[in-house]
FIKOLZA-1660 file (N, C-alpha, C; in steps of 0.1 Angstrom, whole numbers, plus 5000, padded with zeros to 4 digits):
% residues 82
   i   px   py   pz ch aa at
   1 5009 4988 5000  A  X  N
   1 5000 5000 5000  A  X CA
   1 5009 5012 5000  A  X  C
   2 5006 5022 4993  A  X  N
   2 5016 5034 4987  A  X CA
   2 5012 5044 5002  A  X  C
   3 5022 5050 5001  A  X  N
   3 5021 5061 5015  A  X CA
   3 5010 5070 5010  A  X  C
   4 5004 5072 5000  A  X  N
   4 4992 5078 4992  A  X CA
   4 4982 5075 4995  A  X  C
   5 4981 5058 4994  A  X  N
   5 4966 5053 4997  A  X CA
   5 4961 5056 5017  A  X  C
   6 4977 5055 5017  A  X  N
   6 4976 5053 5037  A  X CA
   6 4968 5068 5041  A  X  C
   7 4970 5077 5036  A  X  N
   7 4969 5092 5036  A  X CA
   7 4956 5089 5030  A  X  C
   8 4950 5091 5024  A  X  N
   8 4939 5084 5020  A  X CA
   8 4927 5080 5029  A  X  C
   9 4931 5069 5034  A  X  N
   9 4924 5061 5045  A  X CA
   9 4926 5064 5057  A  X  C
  10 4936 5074 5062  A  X  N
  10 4935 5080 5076  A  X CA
  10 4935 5068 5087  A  X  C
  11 4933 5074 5097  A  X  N
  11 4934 5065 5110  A  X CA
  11 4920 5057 5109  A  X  C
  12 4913 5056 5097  A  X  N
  12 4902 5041 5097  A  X CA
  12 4911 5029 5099  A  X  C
  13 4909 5022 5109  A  X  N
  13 4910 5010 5107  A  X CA
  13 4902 5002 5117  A  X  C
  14 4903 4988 5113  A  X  N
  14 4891 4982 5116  A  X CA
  14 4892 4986 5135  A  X  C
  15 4879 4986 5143  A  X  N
  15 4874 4988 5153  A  X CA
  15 4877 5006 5154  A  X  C
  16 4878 5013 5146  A  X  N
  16 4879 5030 5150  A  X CA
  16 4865 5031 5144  A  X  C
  17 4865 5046 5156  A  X  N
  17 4850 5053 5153  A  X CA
  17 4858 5067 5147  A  X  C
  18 4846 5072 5138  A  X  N
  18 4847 5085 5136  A  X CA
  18 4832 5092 5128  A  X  C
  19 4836 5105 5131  A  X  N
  19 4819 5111 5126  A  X CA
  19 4823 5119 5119  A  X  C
  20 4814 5125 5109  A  X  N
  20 4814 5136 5099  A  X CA
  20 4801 5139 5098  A  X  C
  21 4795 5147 5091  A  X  N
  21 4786 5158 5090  A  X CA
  21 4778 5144 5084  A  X  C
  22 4781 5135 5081  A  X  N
  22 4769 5123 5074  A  X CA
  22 4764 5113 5087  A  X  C
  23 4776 5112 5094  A  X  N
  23 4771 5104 5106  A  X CA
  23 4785 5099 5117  A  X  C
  24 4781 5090 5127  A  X  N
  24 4791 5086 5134  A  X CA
  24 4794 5071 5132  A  X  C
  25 4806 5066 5119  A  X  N
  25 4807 5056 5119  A  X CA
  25 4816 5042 5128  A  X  C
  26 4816 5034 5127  A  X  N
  26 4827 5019 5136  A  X CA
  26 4829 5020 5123  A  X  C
  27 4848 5012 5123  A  X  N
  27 4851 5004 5111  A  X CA
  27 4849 4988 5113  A  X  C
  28 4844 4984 5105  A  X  N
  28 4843 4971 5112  A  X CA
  28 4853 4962 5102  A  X  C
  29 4858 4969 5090  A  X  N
  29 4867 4966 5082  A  X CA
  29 4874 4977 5068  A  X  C
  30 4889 4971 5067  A  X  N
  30 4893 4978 5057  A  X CA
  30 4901 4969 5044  A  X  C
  31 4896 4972 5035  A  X  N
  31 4899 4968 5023  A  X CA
  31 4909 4973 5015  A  X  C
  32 4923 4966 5014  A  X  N
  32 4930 4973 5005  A  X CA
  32 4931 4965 4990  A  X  C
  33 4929 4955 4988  A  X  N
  33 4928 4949 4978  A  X CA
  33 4924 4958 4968  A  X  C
  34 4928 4961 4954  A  X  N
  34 4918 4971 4950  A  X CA
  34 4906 4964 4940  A  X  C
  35 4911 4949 4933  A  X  N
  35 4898 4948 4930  A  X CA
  35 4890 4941 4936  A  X  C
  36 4890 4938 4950  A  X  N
  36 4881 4938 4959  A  X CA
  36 4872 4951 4965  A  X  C
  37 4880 4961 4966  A  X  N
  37 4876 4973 4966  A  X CA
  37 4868 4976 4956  A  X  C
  38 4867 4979 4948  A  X  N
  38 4860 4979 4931  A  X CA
  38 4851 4970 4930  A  X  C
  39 4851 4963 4937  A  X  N
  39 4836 4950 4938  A  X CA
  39 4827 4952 4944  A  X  C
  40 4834 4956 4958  A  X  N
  40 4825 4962 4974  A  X CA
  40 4818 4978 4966  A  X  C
  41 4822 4985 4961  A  X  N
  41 4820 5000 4962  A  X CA
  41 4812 4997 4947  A  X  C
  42 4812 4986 4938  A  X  N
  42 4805 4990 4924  A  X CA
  42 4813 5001 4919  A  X  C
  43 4826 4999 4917  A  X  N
  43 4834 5010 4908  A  X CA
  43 4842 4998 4898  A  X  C
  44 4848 5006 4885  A  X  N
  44 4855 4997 4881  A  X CA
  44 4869 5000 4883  A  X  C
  45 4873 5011 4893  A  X  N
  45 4886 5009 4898  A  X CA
  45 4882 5017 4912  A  X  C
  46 4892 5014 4923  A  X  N
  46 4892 5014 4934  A  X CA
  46 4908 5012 4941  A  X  C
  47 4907 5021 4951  A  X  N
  47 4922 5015 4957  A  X CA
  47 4920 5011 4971  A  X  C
  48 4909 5011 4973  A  X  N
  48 4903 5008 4992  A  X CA
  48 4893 5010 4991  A  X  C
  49 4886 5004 5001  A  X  N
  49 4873 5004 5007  A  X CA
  49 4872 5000 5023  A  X  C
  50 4862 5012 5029  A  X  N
  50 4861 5008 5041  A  X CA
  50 4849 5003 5045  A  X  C
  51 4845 4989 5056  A  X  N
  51 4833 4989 5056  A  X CA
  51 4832 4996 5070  A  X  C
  52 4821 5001 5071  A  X  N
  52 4811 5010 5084  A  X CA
  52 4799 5006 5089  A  X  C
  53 4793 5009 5097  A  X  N
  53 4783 5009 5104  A  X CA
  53 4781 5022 5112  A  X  C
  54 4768 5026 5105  A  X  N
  54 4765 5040 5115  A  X CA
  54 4761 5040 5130  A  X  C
  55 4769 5043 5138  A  X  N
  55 4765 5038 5151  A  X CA
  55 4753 5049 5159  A  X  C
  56 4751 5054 5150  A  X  N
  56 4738 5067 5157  A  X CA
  56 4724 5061 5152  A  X  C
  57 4724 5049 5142  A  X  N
  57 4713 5046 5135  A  X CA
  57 4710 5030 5145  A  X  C
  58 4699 5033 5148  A  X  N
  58 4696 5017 5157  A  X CA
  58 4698 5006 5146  A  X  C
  59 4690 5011 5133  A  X  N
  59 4690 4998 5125  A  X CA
  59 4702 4999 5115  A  X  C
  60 4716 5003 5117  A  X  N
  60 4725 5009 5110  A  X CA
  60 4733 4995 5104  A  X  C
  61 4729 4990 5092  A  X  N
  61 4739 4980 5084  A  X CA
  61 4751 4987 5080  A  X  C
  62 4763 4975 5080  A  X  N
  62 4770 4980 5071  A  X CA
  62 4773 4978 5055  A  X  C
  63 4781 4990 5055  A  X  N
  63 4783 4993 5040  A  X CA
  63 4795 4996 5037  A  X  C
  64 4802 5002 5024  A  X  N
  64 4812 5000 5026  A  X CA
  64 4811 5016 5018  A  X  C
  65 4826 5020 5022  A  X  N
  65 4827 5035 5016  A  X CA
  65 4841 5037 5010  A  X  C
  66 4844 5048 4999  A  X  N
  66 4857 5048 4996  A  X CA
  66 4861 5058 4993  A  X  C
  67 4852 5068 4999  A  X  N
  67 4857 5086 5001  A  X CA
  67 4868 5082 5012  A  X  C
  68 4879 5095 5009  A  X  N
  68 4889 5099 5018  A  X CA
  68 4891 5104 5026  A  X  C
  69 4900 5103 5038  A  X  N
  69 4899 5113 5048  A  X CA
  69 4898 5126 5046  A  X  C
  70 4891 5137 5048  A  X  N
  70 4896 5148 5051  A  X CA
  70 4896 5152 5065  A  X  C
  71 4895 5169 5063  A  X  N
  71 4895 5175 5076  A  X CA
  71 4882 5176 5084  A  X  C
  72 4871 5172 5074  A  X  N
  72 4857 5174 5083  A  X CA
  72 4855 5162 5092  A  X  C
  73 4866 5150 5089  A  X  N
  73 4862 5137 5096  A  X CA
  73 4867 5139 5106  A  X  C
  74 4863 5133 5117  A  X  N
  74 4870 5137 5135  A  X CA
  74 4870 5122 5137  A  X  C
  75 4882 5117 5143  A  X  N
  75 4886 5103 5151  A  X CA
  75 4885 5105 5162  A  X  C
  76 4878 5097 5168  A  X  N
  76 4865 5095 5184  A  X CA
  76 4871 5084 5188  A  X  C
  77 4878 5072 5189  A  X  N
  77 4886 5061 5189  A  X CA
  77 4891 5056 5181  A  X  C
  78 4905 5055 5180  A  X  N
  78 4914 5047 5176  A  X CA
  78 4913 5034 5172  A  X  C
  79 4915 5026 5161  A  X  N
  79 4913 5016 5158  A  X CA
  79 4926 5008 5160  A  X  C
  80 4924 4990 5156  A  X  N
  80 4932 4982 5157  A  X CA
  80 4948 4990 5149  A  X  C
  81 4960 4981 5154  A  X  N
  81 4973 4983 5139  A  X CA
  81 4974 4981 5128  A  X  C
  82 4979 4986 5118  A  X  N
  82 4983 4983 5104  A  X CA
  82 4985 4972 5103  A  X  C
% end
């Protein structure tokens, strides 16, 4: 994984929380594979995917996402190691 993609994916990793203006998600996993990424997300290229679960939604499935960190996202807990 390129110091790009890592930058990219921010401190998601599997068991971190974090919220943005869409909601407050868990990682419950992270995908670097890319055409597994591209499978999960329905793109036909991809470099990651994260899967989430909204934890503010009682009935909150997960899904998976492959927007980037920015600055609107806030880290609430720290997830597992690289």
């Amino acid at each position: 994984m390129t110091s790009d993609v890592r930058a990219q994916i921010g401190p998601r990793l599997a068991g971190a929380i974090y919220d943005n203006v869409d909601g407050a998600f868990e990682v419950l996993a992270l995908v670097t594979d890319p055409a597994e990424a591209a499978r999960l997300l329905r793109r036909r290229a991809a470099r990651f995917a994260v899967i989430v679960r909204d934890i503010r939604r009682a009935d909150g499935e997960p899904f998976a996402v492959g927007s980037v960190w920015t600055d609107s996202d806030r880290l609430v807990r720290a997830g597992g190691a690289r």
